[in-house]
C-alpha positions as CSV (number, residue, x, y, z in Angstrom):
1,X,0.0,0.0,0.0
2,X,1.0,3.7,-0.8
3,X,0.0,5.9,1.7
4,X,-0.2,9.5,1.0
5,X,1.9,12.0,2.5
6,X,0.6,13.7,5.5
7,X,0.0,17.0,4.5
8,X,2.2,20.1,6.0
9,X,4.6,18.3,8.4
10,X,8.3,18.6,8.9
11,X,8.3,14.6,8.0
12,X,8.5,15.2,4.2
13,X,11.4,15.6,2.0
14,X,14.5,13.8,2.8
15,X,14.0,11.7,5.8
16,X,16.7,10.0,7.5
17,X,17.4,6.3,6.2
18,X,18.1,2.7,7.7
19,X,21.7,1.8,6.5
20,X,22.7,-2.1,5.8
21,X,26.1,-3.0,6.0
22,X,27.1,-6.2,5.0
23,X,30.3,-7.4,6.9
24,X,32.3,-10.4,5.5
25,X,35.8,-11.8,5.8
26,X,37.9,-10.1,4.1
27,X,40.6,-12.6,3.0
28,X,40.8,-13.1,-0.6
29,X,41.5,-16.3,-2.1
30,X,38.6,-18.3,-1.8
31,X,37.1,-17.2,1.9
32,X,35.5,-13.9,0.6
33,X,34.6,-15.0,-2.8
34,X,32.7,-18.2,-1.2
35,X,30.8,-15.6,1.0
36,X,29.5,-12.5,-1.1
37,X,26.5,-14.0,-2.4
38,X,25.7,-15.3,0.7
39,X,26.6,-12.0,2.5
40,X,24.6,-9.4,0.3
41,X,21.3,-11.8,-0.4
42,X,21.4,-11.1,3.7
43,X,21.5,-7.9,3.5
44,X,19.0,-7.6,0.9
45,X,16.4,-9.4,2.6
46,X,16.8,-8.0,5.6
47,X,16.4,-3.9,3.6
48,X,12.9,-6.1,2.3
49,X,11.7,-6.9,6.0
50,X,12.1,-3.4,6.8
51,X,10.8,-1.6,3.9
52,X,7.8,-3.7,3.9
53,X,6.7,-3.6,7.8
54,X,8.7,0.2,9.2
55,X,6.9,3.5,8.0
56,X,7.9,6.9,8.4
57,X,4.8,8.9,10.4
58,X,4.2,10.1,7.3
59,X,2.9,7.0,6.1
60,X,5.5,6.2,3.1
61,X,7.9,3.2,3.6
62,X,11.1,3.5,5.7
63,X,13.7,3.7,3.0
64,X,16.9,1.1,3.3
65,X,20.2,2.1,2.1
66,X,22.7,-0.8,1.4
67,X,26.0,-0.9,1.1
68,X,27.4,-1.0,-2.6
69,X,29.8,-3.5,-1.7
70,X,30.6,-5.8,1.2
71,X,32.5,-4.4,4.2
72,X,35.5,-6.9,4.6
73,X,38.0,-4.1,5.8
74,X,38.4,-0.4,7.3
75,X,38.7,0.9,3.8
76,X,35.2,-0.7,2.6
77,X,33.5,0.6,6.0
78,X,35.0,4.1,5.2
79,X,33.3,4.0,1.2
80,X,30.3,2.5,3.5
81,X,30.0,5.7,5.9
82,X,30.7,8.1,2.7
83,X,27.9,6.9,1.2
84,X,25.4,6.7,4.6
85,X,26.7,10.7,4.7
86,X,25.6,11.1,1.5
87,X,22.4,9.8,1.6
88,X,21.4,10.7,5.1
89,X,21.3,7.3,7.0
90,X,20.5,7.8,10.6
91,X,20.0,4.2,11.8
92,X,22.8,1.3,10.9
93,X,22.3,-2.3,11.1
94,X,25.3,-4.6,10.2
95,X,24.6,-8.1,8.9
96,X,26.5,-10.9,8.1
97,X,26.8,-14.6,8.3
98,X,30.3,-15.2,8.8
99,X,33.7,-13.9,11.1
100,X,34.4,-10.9,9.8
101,X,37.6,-7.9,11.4
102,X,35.5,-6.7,14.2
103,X,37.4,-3.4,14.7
104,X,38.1,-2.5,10.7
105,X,34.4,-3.2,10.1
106,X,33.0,-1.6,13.1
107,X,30.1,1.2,12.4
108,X,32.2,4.1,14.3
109,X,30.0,7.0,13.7
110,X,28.9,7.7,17.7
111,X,25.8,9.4,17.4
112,X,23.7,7.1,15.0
113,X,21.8,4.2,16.9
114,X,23.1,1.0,15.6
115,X,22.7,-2.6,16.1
116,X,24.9,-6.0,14.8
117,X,22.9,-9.3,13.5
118,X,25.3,-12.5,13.7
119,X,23.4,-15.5,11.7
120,X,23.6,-18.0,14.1
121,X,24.7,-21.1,11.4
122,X,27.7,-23.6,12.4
123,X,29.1,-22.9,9.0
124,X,30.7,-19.9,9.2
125,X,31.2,-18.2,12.8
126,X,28.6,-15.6,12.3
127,X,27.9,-15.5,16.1
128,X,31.4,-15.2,16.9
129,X,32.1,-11.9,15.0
130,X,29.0,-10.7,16.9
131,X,30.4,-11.5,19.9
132,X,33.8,-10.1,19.1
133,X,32.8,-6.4,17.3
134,X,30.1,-6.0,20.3
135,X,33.2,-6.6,22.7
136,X,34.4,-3.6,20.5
137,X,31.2,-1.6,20.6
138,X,31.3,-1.4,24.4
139,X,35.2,-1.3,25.0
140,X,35.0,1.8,22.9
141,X,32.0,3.4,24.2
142,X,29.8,3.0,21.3
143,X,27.1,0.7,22.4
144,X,25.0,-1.4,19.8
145,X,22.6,-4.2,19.8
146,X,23.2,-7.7,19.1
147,X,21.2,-9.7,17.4
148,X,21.1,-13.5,17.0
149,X,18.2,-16.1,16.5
150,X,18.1,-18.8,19.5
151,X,18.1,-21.7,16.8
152,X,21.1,-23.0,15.0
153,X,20.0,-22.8,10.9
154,X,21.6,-24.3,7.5
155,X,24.1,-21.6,6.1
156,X,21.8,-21.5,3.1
157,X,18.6,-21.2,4.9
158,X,16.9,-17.7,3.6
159,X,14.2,-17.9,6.3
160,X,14.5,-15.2,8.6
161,X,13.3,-16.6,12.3
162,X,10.4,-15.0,13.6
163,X,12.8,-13.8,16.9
164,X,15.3,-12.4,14.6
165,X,12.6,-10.4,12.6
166,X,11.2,-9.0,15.8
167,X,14.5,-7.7,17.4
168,X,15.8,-6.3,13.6
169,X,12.1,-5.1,13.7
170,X,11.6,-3.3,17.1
171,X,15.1,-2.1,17.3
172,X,14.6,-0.4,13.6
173,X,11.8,1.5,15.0
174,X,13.3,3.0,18.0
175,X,16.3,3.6,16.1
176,X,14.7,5.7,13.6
177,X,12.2,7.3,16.6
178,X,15.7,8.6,17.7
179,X,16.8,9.8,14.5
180,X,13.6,11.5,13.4
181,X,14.3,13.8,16.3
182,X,17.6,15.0,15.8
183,X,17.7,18.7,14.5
184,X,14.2,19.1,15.1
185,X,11.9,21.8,17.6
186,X,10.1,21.5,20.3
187,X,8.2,24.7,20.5
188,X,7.1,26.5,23.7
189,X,3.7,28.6,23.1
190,X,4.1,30.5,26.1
191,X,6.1,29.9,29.4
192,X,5.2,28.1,32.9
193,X,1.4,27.3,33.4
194,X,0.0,27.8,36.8
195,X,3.6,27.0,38.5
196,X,3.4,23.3,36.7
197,X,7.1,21.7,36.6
198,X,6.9,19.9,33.9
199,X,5.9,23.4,32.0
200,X,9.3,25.0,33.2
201,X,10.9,24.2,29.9
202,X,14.7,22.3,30.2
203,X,16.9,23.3,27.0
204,X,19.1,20.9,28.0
205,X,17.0,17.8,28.4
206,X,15.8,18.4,24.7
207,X,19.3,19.3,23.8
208,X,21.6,16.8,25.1
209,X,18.7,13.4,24.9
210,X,16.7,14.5,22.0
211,X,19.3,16.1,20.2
212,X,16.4,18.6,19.1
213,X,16.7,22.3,20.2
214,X,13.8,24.6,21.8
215,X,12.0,27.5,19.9
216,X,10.3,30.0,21.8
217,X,7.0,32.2,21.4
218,X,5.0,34.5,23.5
219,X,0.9,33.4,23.0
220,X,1.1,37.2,21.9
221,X,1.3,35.5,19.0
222,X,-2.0,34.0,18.8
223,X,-4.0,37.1,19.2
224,X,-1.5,39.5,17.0
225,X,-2.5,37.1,14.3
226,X,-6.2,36.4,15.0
227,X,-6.4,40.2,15.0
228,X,-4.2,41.0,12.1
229,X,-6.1,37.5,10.1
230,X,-2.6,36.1,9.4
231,X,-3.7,32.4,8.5
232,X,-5.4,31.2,5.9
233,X,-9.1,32.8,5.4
234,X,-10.4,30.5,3.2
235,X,-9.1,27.3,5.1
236,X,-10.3,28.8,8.1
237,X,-14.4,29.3,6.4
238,X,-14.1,25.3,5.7
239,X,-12.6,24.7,8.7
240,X,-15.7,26.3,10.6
241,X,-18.2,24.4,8.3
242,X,-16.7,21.2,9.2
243,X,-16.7,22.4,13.1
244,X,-20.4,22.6,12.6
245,X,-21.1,19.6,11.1
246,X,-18.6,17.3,12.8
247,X,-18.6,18.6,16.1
248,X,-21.6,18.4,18.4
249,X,-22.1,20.9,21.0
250,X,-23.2,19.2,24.2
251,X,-24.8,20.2,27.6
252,X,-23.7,23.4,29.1
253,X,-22.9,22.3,32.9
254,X,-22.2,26.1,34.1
255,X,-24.8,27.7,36.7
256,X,-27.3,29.9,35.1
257,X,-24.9,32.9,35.9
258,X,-21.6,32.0,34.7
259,X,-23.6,30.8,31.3
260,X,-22.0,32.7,28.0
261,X,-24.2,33.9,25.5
262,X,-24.9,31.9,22.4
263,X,-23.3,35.2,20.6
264,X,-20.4,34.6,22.8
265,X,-20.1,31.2,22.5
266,X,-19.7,31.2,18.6
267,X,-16.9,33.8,18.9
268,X,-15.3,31.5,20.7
269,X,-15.6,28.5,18.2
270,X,-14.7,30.8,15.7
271,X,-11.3,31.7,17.6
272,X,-11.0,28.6,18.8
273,X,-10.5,27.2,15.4
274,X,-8.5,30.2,14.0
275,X,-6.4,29.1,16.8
276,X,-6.0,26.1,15.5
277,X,-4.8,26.6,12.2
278,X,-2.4,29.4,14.0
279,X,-0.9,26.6,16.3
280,X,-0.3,24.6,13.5
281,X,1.5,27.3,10.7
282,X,3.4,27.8,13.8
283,X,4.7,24.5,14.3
284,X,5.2,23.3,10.6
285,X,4.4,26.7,8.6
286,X,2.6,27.4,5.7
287,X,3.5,28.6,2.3
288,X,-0.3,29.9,1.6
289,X,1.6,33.0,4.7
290,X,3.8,33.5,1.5
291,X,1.5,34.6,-1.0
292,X,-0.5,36.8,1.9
293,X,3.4,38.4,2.1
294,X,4.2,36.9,5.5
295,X,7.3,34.9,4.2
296,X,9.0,34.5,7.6
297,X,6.1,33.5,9.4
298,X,5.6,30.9,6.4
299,X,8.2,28.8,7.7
300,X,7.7,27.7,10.9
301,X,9.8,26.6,14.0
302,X,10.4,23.0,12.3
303,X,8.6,21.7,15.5
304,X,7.7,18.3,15.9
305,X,6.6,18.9,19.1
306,X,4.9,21.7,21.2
307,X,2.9,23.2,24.0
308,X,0.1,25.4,24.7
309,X,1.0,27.5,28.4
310,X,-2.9,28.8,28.5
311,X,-3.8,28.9,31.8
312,X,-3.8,31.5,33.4
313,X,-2.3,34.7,31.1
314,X,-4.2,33.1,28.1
315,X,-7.6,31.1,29.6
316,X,-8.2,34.4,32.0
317,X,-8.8,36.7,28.8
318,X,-9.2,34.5,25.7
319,X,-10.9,30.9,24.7
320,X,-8.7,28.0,26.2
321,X,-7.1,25.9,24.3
322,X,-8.4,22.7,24.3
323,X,-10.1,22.6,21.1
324,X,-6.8,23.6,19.1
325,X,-4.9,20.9,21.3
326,X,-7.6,18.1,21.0
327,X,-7.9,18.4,17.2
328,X,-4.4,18.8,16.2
329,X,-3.5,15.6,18.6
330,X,-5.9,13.8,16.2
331,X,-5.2,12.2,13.0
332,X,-8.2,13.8,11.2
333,X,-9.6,17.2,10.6
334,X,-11.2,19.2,8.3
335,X,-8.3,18.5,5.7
336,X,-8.5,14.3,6.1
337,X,-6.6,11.7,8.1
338,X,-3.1,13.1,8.5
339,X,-0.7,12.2,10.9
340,X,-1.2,14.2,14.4
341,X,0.7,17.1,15.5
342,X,1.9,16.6,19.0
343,X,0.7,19.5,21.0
344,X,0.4,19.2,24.7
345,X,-1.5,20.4,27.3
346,X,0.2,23.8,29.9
347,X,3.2,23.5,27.7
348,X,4.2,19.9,30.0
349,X,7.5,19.7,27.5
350,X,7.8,16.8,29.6
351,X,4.7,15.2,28.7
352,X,4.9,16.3,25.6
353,X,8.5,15.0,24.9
354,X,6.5,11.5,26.2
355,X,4.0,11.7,24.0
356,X,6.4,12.5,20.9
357,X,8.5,9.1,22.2
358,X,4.8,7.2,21.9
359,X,4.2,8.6,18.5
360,X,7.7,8.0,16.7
361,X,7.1,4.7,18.1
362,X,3.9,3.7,17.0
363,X,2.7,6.3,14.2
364,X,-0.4,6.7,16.2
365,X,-1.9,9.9,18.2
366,X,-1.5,9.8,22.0
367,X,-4.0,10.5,25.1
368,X,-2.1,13.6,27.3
369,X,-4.0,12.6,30.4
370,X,-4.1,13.7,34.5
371,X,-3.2,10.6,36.3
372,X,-6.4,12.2,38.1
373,X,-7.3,9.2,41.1
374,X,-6.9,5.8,42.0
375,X,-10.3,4.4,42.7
376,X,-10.4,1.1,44.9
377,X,-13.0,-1.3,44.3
378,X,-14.2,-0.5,47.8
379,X,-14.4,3.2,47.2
380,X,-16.2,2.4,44.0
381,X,-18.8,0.4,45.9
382,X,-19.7,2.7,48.9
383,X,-20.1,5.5,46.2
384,X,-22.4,3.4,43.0
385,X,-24.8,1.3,45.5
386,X,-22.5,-2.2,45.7
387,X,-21.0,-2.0,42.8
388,X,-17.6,-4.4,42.5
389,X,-15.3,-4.3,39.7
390,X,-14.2,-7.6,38.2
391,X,-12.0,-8.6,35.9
392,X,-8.7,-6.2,34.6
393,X,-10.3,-3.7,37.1
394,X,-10.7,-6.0,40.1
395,X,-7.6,-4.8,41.6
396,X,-9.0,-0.8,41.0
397,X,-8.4,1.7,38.4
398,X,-6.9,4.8,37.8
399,X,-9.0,7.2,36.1
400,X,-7.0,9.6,33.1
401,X,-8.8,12.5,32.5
402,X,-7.9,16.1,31.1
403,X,-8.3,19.2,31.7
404,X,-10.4,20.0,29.0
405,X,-9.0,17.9,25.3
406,X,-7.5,14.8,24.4
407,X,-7.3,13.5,20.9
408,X,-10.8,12.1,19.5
409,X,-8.5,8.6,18.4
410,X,-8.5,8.4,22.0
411,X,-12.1,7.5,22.0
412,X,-11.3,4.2,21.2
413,X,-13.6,4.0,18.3
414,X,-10.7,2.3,15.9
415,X,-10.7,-1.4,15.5
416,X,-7.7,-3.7,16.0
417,X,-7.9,-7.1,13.4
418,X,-9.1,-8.9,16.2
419,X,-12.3,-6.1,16.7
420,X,-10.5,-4.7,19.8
421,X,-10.3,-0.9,20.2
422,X,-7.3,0.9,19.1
423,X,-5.4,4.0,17.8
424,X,-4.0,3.6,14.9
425,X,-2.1,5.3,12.4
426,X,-3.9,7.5,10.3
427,X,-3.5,5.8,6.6
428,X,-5.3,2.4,8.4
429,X,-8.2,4.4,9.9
430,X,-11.5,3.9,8.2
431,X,-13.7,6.7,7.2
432,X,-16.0,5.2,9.3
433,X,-14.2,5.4,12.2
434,X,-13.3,9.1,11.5
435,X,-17.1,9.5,11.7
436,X,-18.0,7.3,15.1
437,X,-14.8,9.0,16.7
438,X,-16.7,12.6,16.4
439,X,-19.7,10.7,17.5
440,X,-18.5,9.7,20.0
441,X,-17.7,13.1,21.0
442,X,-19.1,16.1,22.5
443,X,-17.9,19.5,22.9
444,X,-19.4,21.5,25.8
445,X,-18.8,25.1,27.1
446,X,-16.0,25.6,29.5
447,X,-16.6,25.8,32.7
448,X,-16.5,29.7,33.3
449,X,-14.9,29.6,37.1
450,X,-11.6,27.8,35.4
451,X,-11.5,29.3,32.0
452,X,-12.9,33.0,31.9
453,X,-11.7,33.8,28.5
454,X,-14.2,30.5,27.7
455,X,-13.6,28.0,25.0
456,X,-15.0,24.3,24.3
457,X,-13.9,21.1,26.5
458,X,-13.9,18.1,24.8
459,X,-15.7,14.9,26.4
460,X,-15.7,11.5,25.3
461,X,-15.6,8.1,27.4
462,X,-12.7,5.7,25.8
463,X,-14.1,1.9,25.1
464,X,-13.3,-0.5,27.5
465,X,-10.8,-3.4,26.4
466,X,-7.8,-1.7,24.5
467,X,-4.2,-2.5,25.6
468,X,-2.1,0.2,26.4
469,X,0.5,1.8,27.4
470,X,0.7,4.6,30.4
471,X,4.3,6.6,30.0
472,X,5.9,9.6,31.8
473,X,9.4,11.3,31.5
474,X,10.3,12.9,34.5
475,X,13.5,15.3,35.6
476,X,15.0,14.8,38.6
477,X,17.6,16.8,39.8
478,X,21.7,15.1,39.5
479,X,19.8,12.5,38.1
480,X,18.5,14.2,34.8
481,X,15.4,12.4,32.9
482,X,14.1,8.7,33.6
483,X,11.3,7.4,32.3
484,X,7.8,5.6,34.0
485,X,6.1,2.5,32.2
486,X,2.9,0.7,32.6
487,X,1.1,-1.4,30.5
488,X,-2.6,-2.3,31.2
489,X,-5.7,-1.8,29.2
490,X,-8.5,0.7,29.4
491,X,-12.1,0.1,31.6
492,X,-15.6,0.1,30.7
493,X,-17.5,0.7,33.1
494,X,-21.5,0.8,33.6
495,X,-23.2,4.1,32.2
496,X,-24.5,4.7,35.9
497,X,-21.4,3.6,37.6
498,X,-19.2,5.7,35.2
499,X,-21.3,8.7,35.3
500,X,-21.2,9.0,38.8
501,X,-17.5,8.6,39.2
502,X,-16.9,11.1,36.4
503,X,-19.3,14.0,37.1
504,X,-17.8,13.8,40.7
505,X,-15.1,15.5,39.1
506,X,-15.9,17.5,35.3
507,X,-18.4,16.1,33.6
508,X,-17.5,18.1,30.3
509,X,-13.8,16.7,30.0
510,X,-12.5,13.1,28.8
511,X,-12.0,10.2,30.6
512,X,-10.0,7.2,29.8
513,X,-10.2,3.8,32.8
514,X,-7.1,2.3,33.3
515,X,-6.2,-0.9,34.9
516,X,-2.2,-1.5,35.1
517,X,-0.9,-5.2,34.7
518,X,0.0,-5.7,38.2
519,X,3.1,-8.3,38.6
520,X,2.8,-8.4,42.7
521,X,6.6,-6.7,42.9
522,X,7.3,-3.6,43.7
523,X,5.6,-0.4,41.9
524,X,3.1,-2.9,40.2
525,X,2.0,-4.9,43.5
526,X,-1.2,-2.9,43.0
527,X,-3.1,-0.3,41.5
528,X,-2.6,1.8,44.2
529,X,0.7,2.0,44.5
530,X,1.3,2.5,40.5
531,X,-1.0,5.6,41.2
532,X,1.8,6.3,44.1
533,X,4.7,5.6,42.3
534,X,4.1,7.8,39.5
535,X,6.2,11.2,39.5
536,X,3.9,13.8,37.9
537,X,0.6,14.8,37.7
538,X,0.9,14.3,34.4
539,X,1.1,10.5,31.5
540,X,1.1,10.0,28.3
541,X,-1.2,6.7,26.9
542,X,-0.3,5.0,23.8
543,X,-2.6,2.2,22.1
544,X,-1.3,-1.1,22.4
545,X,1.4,-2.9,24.8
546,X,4.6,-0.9,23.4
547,X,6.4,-0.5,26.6
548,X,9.6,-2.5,25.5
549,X,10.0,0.0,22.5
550,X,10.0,2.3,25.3
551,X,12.9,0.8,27.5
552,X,14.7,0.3,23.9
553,X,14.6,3.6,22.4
554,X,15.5,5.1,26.3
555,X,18.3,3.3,26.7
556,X,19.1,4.6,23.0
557,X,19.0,7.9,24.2
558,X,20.1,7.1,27.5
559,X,17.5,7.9,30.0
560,X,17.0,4.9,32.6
561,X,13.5,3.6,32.9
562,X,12.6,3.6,36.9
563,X,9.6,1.6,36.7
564,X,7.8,-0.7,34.7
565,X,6.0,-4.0,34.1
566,X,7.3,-5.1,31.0
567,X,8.3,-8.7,31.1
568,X,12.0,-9.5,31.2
569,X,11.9,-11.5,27.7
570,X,10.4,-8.5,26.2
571,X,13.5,-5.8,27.0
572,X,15.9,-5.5,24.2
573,X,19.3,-3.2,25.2
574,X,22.3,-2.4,23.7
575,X,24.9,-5.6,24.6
576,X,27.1,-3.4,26.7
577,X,24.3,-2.9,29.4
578,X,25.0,-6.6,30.6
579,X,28.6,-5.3,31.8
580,X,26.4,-3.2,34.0
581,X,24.6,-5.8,35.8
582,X,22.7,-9.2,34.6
583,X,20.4,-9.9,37.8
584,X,19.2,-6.7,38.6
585,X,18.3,-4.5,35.0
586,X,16.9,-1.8,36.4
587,X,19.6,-0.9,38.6
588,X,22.4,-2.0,35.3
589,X,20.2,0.6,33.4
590,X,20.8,3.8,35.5
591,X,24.2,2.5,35.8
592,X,24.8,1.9,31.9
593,X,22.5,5.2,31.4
594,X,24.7,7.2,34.0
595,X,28.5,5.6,32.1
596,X,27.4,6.3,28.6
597,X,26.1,9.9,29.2
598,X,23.1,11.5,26.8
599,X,23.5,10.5,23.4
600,X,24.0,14.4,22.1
601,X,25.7,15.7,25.4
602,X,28.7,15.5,26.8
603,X,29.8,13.8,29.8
């Protein structure tokens, strides 16, 4: 399948590639000829794997560069990283089936993620050169991944095992998250939101583990161009249709005298939206600013990422925004199914560097939540008449709800193959599930006491049943970032029971159920103390159980993972992070993490 381009993103153009690099034995004679074949058909198939399962998040397939010839020597692996230069290669994977000069065939460059895959035949000693260049890898401080199937195969096999696939495959994925990043924006709309941490913006976290850099804006900028009509005017008129259309205007929960006007309240739709598009040419620009004669506003910040401040200096005066954050979180709009812009919530750069990490990984839009309570099943039952929860929730939930927006994928109204609910990526999503997702949701006045300025909260109720993934970057002083993990899946409750949990709270924002996989050790011995463990006020949740993409693409960047419930079969690390500690990996991680320093920064 060809999936279009998603339209005005920073992912277009000249994206950065996987590079192959076949490694053989470089001794002429009869050793190397024996091999090449062999050697390049390897790499070959391995560039097909790839290219047919990894996609960029703009929906086109991840683009495999192989070496021209086989690396058998130090002059061969320089021609190789000419050529990777050339054609911007930001990921490396070195295959071969054979012993090869571990040191003179060695992927040196030391930012680019890389990884080794030794074919584990009898043959040739494919597992031994693994074993020997990842010895090199780690004595030189270049860590890399090592690959190697658990089964013994023929030397002519072509059969790829399904554990090999899956390592090549996952490690791919964060590798390229990783190098997506690089030389990219994050982009602060405003400063600190009502004394919010995580909204206190760290140049050097993005800097030294993201390798992107930080563009400031004052939210000035939002009403100097909603006055001035600096976006697009006829983009904006079919953006309002569609708003009418597509998004139903529920019950408005405010007392009789904080209630807006129905005058009022269509101003603020109608800014709302402008806001909207203004968010976005901010982020990724827009060459229709050009032909209005705004050619240095046309550009952008080449963000990836960003975040709204709002409250207070914004929400006090002017519509919140939750409408611009929910819609451009989601992969459709008034334009189509696109891939989402990553926009979070009071500027949390934290959360919003999380929910950027979920993305790259998956290609699908993420849930910016409050980690709002932890409900035990006896709470739950002294408040909804007897009511006991059962099942995924019979150890209590945790209820995720927002301030106001989330994205409508979070809804849940996309269907895995096996009818589950999902998020997916925006070229598998359905027109029909573009339409039961803004069924599905209702848009209601703010609540006046929080948001003067007004604006419209978005509610929805996510479907019960959908594996996922709850995430949190958090900075901690002489430590610097580490990362939170848990897998669970999302509730459904009973109308009754949910409505009178939810409107104890807001009954015009969303609300996601969350039940962690509890594995009776430590953070994860129960609900409640996942909800205790967590460091922010503030998670992330991705669709589906991605938390070992997660721990992989950390430790790629280095930032140690404090707490998860990913099984121990699932966590794939570079090879030099067993020098660190084998029994204990969570301590070997901060260690390894702590060694190796960021991946952009120095030590």
């Amino acid at each position: 399948m060809n999936a279009p381009l998603s339209s005005r993103s920073v992912f277009n153009g000249n994206l950065p590639k996987i590079g192959i690099r076949p490694a053989i034995d470089g001794r002429l004679g009869g050793v190397r000829e024996s091999l090449e074949d062999q050697t390049m058909n390897l790499a070959r198939r391995v560039a097909e794997l790839i290219s047919s399962t990894v996609r960029y998040p703009n929906g086109q397939p991840a683009e495999c560069v192989i070496a021209e010839t086989c690396i058998g020597g130090v002059a061969e692996a320089d021609q190789c990283e000419t050529l990777f230069r050339r054609e911007n290669v930001g990921v490396s994977l070195t295959v071969t089936p054979c012993w090869c000069y571990g040191s003179e065939t060695m992927d040196m460059d030391p930012l680019r993620p890389k990884a080794v895959f030794g074919f584990n035949g009898t043959e040739r000693p494919g597992a031994v050169y693994l074993a020997a260049v990842l010895a090199g890898h780690s004595q030189k401080g270049l860590p890399a991944f090592g690959i190697y199937g658990q089964d013994v195969q023929e030397a002519g096999d072509a059969n790829m095992p399904e554990d090999v696939q899956a390592k090549i495959l996952n490690f791919v994925r964060c590798g390229l998250a990783a190098a997506l990043m690089r030389g990219k924006s994050y982009l602060s709309m405003g400063g600190t939101s009502m004394g919010i941490a995580g909204s206190m913006v760290d140049y050097g976290f993005w800097e030294k583990w993201l390798g992107m850099r930080v563009e400031d804006i004052d939210m000035s900028e939002f009403s100097g161009r909603m006055n001035k009509g600096q976006y697009d005017q006829t983009e904006y008129e079919r953006a309002l249709d569609w708003v009418k259309t597509n998004c139903p205007e529920g019950d408005d929960y405010n007392s009789d005298s904080a209630k807006r006007s129905r005058e009022q309240l269509d101003s603020e739709w109608a800014d709302s939206v402008k806001m909207a598009l203004i968010a976005r040419d901010l982020m990724v620009g827009n060459p229709k600013l050009a032909e209005m004669g705004l050619k240095e506003q046309s550009h952008g910040h080449n963000a990836i990422a960003s975040g709204f401040q709002g409250q207070r200096q914004w929400t006090d005066h002017f519509p919140n925004g939750d409408f611009m954050e929910a819609i451009l979180n989601t992969s459709f709009d008034w334009n189509g199914k696109r891939a989402p812009y990553i926009v979070a919530t009071e500027n949390d750069a934290l959360n919003a560097a999380t929910m950027l990490l979920g993305h790259l990984l998956t290609n699908t839009a993420q849930v910016f939540a409050d980690l709002r309570t932890y409900w035990s099943p006896d709470a739950i039952a002294s408040v909804c008449d007897g009511y006991r929860l059962d099942g995924l929730a019979s150890g209590g939930l945790l209820h995720l709800i927002n301030s106001g927006p989330a994205t409508l994928d979070g809804t849940g109204q996309q269907s895995a193959a096996d009818g589950s609910p999902t998020m997916k990526p925006f070229w598998e999503i359905g027109d029909e599930e573009v339409e039961q997702c803004l069924k599905a949701t209702t848009w209601h006045p703010s609540m006046t006491e929080y948001f003067p300025g007004g604006g419209m909260s978005t509610r929805f109720k996510t479907r019960g049943g959908m594996p996922a993934t709850m995430t949190r970057i958090n900075l901690v002083d002489g430590l610097g970032p580490a990362l939170q993990i848990a897998e669970g899946h999302t509730v459904e409750l009973p109308e009754d029971v949910h409505d009178r949990l939810d409107q104890r709270t807001n009954p015009t924002w969303p609300t996601t159920w969350f039940a962690p996989t509890l594995t009776d050790r430590g953070a994860f011995s129960s609900t409640y103390d996942v909800m205790n463990s967590w460091g922010a006020n503030h998670c992330v949740m991705t669709a589906g159980h991605v938390g070992h993409l997660f721990i992989t693409l950390a430790s790629i960047l280095r930032i140690p993972v404090y707490m998860h419930n990913v099984d121990r079969a699932r966590v794939f690390r570079p090879s030099a992070w067993n020098a660190f500690g084998t029994d204990d990996l969570e301590g070997a991680d901060f260690r390894a993490c702590e060694n190796f320093g960021p991946l952009y920064g120095r030590k």
